[in-house]
N, C-alpha and C positions, 0 to 999 in steps of 0.2 A: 504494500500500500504506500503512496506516495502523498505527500499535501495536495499537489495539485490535484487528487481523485478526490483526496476527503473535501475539499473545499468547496469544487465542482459537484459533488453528491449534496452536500450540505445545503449551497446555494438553488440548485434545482429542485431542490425538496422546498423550502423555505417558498423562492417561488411560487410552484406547485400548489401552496396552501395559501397563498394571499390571492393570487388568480382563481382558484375553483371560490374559496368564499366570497371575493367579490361579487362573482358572473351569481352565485346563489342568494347571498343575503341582501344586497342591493335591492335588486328587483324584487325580492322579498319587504324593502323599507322595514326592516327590523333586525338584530340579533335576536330576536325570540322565535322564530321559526328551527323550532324541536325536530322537525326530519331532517332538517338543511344541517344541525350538528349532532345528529345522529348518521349521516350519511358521512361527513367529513370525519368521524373516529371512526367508522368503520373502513375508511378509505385510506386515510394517512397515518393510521398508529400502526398497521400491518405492515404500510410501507414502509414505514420506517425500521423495523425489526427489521423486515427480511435485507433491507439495506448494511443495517449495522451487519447484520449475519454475513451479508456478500462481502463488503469490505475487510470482514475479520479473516472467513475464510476463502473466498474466494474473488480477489482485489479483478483481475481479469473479465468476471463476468460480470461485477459491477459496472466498469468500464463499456464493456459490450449495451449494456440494457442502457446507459448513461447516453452513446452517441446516439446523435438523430439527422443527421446529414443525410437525406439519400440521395444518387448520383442517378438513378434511374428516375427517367422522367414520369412514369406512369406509377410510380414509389410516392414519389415528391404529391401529384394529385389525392392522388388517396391521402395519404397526412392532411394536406389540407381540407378532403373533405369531412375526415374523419372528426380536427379540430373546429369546424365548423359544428357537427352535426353538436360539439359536448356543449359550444356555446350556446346556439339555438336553446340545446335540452335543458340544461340549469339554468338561464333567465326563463323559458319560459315555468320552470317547476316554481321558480322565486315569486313569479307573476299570478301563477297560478296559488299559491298560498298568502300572498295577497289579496286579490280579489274573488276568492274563493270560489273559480270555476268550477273545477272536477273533482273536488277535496276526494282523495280515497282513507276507508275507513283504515283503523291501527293496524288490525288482523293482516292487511295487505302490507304495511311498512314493516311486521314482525315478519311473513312471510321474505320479501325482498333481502330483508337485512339477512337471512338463514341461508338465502339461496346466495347473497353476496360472498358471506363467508365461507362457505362449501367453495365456490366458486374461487377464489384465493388459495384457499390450501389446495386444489387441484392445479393451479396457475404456480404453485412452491414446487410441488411435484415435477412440474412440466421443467421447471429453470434447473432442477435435482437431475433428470434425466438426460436433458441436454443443457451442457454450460458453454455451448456454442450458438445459443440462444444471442443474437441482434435485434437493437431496435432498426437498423438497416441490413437492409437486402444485400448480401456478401458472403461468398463461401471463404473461408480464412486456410493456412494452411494448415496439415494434417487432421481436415476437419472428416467427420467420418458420417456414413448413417447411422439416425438411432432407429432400431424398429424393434425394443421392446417396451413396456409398460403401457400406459397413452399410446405410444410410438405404433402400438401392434393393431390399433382400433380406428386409429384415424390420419392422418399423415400429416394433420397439421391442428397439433391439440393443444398449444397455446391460444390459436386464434378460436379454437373452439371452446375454451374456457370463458379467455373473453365474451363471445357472446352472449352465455349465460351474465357475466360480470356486468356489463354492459345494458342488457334487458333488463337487468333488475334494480338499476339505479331509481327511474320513477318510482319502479313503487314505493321503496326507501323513501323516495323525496315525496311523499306520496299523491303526486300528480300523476292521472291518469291521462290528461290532455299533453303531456310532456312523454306519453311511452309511443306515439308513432314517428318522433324523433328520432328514438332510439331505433327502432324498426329499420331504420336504414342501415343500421351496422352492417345487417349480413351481406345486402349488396354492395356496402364497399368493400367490407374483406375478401367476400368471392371475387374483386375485380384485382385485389393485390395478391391471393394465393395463385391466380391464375399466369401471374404475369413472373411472381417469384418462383415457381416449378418450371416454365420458359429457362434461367437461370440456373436453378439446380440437375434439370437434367443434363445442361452443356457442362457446365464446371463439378459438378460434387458426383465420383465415383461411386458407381452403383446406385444413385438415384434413380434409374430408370426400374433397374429390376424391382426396387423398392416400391415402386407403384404398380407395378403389375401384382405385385403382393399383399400390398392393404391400400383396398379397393376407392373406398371414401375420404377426400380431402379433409371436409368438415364435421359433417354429420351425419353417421354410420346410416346405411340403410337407403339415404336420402341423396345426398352432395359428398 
């Protein structure tokens, strides 16, 4: 571990939680909006462990989930629509607990909040299986395939966690008018799995076989 990662970690975290509580409390007009900081611990105290835990024991993969640079043009789009879609979805959940649109009952913010955190320690697993895990699109050297655990069910089970992660924020926040926001995930991620396998089949040895082997990208059965 070096200063400049812990610093770089420290500052994008920091970040990270002044930016989502604004986009949420803002437009809320209040700090009393009890899903908006029930969503924010459940979002940034995990993160934070699982950070301390990467920097402890594994300074590289920190580093890895840290960068966000993508050089692939059709990379770069998706980030953007992606960060689009979280702004849209937390001012409108802030807006929505304001003017009390679509309030949804507890039972749905206790359900969200269960499926959030299932959702996270399956997203630990995923980072535990592969520590050649990027937040950009790059095969690095002696990188290998992984096709056990997740690895065996789906071929790309981080962005399948996410989904789950990701759908379950509204309820958390418990705006119901803020979940066809979210609804758009899976057409962006199936437009960046599609374009990152383009990539790994030319550079990452054995990816091909790898797919003729486990069948579904995202969602067994289905995609």
């Amino acid at each position: 571990m070096t200063l400049k990662l812990f610093f770089s970690a420290i500052i994008k975290f920091l970040l990270g939680v002044l930016l989502v509580g604004a986009l949420i409390f803002l437009p809320a007009g209040t700090l009393s909006f009890t899903n908006g900081w029930i969503f924010m611990g459940i979002l940034f105290i995990p993160m934070f462990c699982a950070g301390v835990a990467m920097m402890i024991k594994d300074p590289a993969l920190l580093e890895r989930r840290l960068e966000a640079k993508e050089t692939r043009s059709a990379q770069d789009t998706v980030i953007k629509l992606s960060g689009l879609m979280f702004i849209i979805g937390f001012v409108i959940a802030g807006l929505d607990y304001r003017f009390a649109w679509l309030p949804l009952p507890i039972g749905f913010t206790i359900g969200g909040a269960v499926a959030f955190i299932i959702a996270y320690i399956l997203y630990a697993e995923v980072l535990r299986e592969n520590t050649y895990l990027s937040r950009t699109i790059k095969v690095e050297e002696g990188q290998k395939v992984i096709d056990t655990g997740m690895y065996a069910v789906v071929r790309h089970p981080m962005y399948a966690v996410t989904l789950l992660l990701f759908i379950s924020m509204p309820f958390v926040l418990g705006s119901l008018i803020a979940l066809p926001v979210f609804l758009f995930y899976p057409f962006i991620i199936a437009k960046r799995i599609t374009d990152e396998e383009k990539l790994l089949v030319q550079e990452l040895h054995g990816y091909e076989e790898y797919r003729k082997k486990v069948k579904y990208r995202l969602i067994p059965f289905i995609w």
